[in-house]
C-alpha positions in Angstrom: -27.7 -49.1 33.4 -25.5 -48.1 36.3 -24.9 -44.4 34.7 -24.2 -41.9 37.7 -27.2 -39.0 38.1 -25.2 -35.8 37.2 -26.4 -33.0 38.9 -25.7 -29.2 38.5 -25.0 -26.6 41.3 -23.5 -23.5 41.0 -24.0 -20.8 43.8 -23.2 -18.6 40.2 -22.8 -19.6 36.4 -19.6 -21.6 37.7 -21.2 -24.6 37.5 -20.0 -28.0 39.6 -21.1 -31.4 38.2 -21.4 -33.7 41.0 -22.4 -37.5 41.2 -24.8 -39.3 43.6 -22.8 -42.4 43.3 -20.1 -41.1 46.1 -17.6 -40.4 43.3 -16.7 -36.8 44.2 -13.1 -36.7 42.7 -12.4 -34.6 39.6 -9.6 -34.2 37.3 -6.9 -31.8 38.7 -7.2 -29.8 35.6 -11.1 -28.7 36.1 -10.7 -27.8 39.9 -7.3 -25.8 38.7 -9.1 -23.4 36.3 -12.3 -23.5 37.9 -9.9 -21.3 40.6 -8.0 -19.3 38.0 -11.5 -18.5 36.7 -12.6 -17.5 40.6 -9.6 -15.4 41.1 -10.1 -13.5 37.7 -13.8 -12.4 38.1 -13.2 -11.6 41.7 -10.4 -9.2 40.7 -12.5 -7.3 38.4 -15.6 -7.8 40.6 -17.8 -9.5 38.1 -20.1 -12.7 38.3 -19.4 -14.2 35.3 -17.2 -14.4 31.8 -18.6 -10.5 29.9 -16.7 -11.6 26.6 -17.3 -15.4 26.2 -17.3 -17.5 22.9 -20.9 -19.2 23.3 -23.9 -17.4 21.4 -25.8 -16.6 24.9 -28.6 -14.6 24.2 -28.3 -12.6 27.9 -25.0 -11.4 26.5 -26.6 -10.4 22.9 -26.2 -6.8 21.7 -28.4 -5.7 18.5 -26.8 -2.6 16.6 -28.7 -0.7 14.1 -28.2 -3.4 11.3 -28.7 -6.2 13.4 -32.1 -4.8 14.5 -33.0 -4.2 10.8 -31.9 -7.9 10.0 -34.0 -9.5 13.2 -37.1 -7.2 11.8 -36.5 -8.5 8.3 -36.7 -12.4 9.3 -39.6 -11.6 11.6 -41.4 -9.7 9.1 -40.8 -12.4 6.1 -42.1 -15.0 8.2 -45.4 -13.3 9.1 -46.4 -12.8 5.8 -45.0 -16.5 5.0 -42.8 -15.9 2.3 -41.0 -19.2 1.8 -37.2 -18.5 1.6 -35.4 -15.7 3.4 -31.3 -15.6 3.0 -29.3 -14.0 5.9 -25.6 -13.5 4.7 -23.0 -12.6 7.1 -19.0 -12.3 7.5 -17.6 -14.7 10.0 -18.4 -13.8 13.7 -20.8 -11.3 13.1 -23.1 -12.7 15.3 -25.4 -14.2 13.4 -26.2 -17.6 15.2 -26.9 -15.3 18.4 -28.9 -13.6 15.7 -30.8 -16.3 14.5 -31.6 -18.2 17.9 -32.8 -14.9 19.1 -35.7 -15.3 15.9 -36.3 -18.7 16.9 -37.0 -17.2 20.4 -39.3 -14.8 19.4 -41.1 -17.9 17.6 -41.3 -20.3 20.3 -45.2 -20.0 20.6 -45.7 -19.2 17.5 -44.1 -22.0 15.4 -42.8 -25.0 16.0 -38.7 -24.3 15.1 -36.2 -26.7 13.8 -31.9 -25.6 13.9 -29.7 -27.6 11.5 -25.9 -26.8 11.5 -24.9 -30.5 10.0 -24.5 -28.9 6.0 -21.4 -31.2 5.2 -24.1 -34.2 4.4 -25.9 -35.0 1.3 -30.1 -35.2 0.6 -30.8 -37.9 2.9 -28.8 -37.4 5.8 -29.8 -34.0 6.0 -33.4 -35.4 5.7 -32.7 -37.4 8.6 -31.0 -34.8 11.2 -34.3 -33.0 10.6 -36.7 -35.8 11.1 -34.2 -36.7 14.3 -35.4 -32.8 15.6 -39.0 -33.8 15.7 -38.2 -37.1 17.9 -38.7 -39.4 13.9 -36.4 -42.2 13.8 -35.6 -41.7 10.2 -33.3 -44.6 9.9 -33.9 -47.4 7.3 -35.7 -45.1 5.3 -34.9 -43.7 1.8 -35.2 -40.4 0.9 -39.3 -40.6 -0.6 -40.6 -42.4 2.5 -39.1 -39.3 4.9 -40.3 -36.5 2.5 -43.3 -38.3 3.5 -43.1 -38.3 7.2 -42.1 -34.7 6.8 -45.5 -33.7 4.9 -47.5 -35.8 7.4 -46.1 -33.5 10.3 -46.4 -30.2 8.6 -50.0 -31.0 7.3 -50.7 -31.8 11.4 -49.3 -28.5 12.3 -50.9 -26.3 10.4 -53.9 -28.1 11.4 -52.7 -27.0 14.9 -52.4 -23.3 13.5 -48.8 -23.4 13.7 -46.5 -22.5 11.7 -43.1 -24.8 10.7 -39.9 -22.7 10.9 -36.4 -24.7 9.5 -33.1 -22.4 10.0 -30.1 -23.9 8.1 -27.0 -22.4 9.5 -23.4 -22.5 7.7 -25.6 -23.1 4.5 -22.2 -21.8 2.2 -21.3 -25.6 3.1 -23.5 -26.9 1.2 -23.6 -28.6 -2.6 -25.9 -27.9 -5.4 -27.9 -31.0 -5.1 -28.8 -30.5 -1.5 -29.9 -26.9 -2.5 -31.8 -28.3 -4.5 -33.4 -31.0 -2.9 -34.0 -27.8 0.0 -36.0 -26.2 -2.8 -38.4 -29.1 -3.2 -39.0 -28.7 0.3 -41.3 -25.5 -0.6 -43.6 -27.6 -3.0 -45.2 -28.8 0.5 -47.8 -25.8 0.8 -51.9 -25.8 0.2 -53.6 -23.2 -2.8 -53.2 -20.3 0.4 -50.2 -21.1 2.7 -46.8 -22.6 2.7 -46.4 -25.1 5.3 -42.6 -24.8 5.4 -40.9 -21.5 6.2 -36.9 -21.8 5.1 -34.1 -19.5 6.1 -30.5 -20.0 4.8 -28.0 -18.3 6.8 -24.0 -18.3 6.0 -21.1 -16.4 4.9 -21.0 -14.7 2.0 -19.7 -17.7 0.2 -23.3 -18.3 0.1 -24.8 -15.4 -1.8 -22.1 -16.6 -4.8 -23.4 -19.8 -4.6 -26.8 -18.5 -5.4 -26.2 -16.7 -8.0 -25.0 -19.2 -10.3 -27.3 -19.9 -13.1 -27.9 -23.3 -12.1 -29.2 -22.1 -8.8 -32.1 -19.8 -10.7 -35.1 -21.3 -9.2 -34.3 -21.8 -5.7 -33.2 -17.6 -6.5 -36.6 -16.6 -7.7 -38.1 -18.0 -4.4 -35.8 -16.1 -2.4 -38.0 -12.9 -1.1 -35.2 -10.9 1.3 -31.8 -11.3 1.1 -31.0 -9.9 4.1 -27.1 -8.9 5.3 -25.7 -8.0 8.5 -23.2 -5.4 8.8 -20.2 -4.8 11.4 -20.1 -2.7 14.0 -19.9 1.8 14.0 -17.3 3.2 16.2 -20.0 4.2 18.8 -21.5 1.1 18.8 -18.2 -1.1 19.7 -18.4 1.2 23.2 -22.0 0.3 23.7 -21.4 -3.2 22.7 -18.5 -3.4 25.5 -20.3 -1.6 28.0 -23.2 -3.9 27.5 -21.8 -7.2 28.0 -19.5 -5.9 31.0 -22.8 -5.0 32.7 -24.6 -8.2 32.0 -21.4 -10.1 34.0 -22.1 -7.4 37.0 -19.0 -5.0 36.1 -20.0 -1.4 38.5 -16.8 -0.2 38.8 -14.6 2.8 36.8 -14.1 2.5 33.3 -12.3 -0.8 32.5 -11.3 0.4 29.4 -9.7 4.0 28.2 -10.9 5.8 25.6 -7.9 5.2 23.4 -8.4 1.4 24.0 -11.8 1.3 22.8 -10.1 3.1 19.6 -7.8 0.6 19.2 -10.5 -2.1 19.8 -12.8 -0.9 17.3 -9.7 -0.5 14.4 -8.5 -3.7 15.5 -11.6 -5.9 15.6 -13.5 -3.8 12.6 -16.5 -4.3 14.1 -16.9 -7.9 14.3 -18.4 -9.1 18.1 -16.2 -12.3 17.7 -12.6 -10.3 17.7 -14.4 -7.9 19.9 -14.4 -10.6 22.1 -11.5 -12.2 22.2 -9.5 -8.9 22.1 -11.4 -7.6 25.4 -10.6 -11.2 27.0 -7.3 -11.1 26.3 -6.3 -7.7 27.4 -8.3 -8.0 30.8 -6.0 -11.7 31.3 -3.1 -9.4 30.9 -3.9 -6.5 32.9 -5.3 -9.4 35.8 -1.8 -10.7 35.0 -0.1 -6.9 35.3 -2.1 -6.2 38.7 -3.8 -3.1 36.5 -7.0 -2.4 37.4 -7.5 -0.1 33.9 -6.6 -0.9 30.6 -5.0 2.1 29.1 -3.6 2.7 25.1 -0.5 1.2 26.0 -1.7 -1.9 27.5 -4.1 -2.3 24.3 -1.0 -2.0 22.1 1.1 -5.1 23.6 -2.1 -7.2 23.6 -2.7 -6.7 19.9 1.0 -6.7 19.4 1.2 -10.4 20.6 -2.2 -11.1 18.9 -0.9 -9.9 15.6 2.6 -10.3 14.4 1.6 -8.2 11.6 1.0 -5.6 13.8 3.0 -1.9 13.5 4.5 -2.5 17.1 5.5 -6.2 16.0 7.0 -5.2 12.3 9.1 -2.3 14.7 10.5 -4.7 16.5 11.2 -7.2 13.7 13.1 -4.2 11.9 15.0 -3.5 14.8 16.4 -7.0 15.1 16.6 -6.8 11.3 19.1 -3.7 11.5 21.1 -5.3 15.0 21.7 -8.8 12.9 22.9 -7.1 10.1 25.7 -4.7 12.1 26.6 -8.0 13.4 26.7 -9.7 9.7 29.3 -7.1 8.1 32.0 -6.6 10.1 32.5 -10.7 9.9 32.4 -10.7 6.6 35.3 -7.8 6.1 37.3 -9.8 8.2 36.9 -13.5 6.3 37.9 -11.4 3.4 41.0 -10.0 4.8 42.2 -14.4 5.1 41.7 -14.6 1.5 44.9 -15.2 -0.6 44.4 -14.6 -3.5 42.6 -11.3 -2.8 44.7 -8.3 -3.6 44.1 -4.7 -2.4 42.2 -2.2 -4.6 44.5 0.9 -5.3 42.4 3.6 -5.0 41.6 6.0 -8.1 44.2 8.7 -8.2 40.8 11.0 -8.6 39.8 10.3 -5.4 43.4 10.0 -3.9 45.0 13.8 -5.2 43.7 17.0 -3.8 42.3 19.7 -6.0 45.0 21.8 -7.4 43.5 25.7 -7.4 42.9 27.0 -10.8 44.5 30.1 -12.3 44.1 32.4 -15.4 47.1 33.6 -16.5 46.7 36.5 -19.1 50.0 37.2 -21.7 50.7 40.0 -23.3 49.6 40.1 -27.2 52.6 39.7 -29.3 54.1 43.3 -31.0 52.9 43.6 -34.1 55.6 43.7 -37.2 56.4 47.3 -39.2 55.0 45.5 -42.3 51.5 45.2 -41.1 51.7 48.6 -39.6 52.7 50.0 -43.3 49.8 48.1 -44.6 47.2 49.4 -42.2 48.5 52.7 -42.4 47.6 52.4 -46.2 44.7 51.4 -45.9 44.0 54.1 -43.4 45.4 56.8 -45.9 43.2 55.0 -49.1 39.9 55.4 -46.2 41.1 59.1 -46.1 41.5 59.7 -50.2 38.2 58.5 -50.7 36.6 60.9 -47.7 38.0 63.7 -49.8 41.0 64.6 -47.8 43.7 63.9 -50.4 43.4 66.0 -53.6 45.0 64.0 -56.3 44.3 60.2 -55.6 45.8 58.4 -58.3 48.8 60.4 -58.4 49.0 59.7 -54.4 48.8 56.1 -54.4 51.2 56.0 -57.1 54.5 58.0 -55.5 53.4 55.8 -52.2 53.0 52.4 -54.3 56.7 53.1 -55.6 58.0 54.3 -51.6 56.2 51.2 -50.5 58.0 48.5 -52.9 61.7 50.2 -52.7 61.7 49.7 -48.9 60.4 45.9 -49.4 63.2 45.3 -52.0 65.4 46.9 -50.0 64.5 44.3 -46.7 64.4 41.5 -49.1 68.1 41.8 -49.8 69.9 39.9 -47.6 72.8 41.9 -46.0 75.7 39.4 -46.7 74.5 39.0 -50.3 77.6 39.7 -52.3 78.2 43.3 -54.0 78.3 43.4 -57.4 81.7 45.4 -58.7 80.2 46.8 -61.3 78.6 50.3 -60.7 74.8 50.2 -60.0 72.7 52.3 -63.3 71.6 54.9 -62.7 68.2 55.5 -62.1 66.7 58.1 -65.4 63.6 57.5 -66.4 62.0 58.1 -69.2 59.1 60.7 -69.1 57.0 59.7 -71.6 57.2 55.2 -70.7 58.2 55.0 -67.4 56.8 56.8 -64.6 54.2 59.5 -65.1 55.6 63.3 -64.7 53.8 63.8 -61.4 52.5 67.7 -61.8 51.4 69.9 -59.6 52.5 67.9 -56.6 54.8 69.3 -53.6 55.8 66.4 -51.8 58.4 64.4 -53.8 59.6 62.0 -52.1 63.5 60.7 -52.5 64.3 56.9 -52.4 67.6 56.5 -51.6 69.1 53.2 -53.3 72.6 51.9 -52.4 75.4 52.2 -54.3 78.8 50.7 -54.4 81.5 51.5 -51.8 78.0 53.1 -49.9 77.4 55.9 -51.4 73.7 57.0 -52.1 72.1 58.2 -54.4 68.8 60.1 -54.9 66.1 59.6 -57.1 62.9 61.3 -57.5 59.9 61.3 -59.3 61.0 64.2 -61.9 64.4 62.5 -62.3 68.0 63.4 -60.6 68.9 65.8 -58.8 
């Protein structure tokens, strides 16, 4: 085959591939960012990419939970437990995690990585014979199970143990599970020759626990999780990877960055990343050789658009579209014909009038309910013991009382009768009572014809 031998040189990880064959051009594109990468880590003085997307083990930072997780896997598969589970949110590091274990195990077992879960039994059967150099195709699902116990049977013989690390295992459906969990049935009365971990999002520890899923459960010995990132380990994290790409200058990034860093990302290395990237291509782009607060803001602010910068600035143009909106519609209205204007409400229209108390005089009182309270007074009195002869009392004033009523009753143009008015005698003994003892007669006066008067009295006349 006339294939061209591609060889790399780099004078540092920017690496050139260059062919033997004379053919030195390359696509404008690859020279192009190869020099927009040159210009960006001379700039910030560094050798390399700090915050890159590949799991590279150089750039690999364990925090406290990611220690505990590496000492788990290691720890389960010295004492050959079978399964082990390691369950982690997405970008949490955990392929960097796991290829770091399979480091640690390259004398000491012979490894196998699968990452292909979207296949069924027997193509998964076959990417892992296709890891230890075994042609699997043409062959059913039996005859590789048997290839597969032939090589584990010749390890341990070798006094090796077998290591397979599923990654993205969440991918993958029940029956493959379970054809996995026949997998550990290849094992002698003292030793597994298979050691399995299943590592994936937590998608995966659901999938477990579903009843149907019980027996490949109980084999399970550590379930182990990894866990994002404190607030003090985000700045060790940064630190670390800008020293691994040869950063020695002043703080790149302020204090109040690294605070919005660690709220933004939560303490997953993946955001981590690609938030530090971003804002150092903007500051490279800015000519700032620091990133400050601000800086930090506008980068997450065009990351986001759910950000609190980006949901200002949407209500701002919010408010400024809607001052443009209403005046246009008050004037479309004005055009309208049949539209007629609103009188205002005459309660809104009138001012206040003030508010005044005027106070009237009480009415004067008529001479008849002044005689009446009078007698009431004077009865009040007899009965305190001021008036010595009651009866006789209230008599004479009963009779004063009803002449000078009869006499306002008559009305004053009434005709006058010609014939002389009696005279007034009573009789002693039927008419009035002979009032003894008593000083104070009192004379009624009645009217007679051609206006004379005459006098009566209580003893008679006169």
């Amino acid at each position: 085959m006339n294939e061209p031998d591609i060889r790399i040189t780099a004078t540092d990880e920017n690496v050139v591939p260059s062919s033997t064959g004379g053919n030195s051009e390359y696509p404008i594109a690859v020279v192009g960012r190869r020099g927009i990468d040159r210009q960006f880590l001379e700039y910030y003085g560094l050798i390399e990419e700090p915050f890159g997307v590949t799991p590279d083990l150089r750039f690999l930072y364990l925090g406290a939970k990611h220690r505990q997780a590496l000492d788990a896997l290691n720890y389960g598969t010295e004492l050959n437990r079978g399964f082990l589970t390691l369950i982690a949110k997405p970008g949490m590091g955990k392929t960097s995690l796991l290829f770091q274990y399979l480091e640690g195990l390259r004398d000491k077992a012979r490894t196998v990585f699968l990452f292909q879960t979207d296949s069924n039994s027997t193509e998964l059967m076959r990417y892992l014979l296709t890891e230890l150099g075994i042609d699997g195709k043409g062959m059913d699902l039996p005859e590789m199970r048997s290839v597969l116990s032939q090589v584990l049977l010749g390890e341990m013989e070798a006094g090796r143990r077998f290591v397979l690390v599923i990654d993205e295992a969440q991918n993958l459906d029940d029956q493959v599970l379970e054809s996995i969990r026949l997998l550990s049935n290849f094992e002698t009365p003292w030793m597994k020759l298979i050691h399995i971990v299943l590592a994936g999002q937590p998608q995966l520890a659901d999938r477990l626990a579903k009843p149907s899923m019980d027996q490949l459960r109980q084999r399970i010995s550590f379930a182990i999780r990894i866990e994002p990132f404190t607030r003090e380990e985000v700045d060790l994290y940064i630190d670390h990877r800008l020293w691994v790409a040869g950063y020695k200058g002043s703080p790149l990034f302020s204090v109040d960055a690294r605070a919005l860093i660690a709220e933004r990302s939560e303490g997953i290395p993946r955001i981590i990343n690609n938030v530090c990237f971003c804002a150092m291509s903007y500051a490279w782009a800015m000519k700032r050789k620091t990133i400050d607060r601000d800086t930090m803001a506008e980068v997450l602010a065009d990351l986001d658009p759910a950000s609190p910068i980006e949901k200002d600035k949407q209500k701002q143009k919010e408010t400024k579209r809607e001052a443009k909106i209403e005046p246009k519609i008050e004037t479309e209205n004005q055009f309208l014909p049949q539209r007629l204007p609103v009188e205002p409400k005459p309660s809104i229209v009138q001012k206040p009038l003030p508010v005044g108390l005027t106070v009237k005089a009480p009415p004067p009182r008529s001479w008849i309910s002044m005689i009446v309270a009078a007698s009431l007074l004077a009865v009040a009195i007899g009965f305190l013991g001021f008036q010595p002869n009651v009866e006789k009392w209230i008599g004479s004033s009963y009779n004063s009382i009803s002449a000078a009523v009869r006499n306002l009753l008559v009305p004053s143009s009434a005709p006058v009768s010609a014939a002389p008015a009696p005279s007034v005698s009573p009789d002693n003994s039927t008419t009035s009572p002979k009032l003894e003892g008593t000083s104070d007669e009192r004379d009624v006066r009645v009217p007679q014809q051609g206006g004379e008067v005459s006098s009566a009295s209580g003893g008679g006349h006169n």
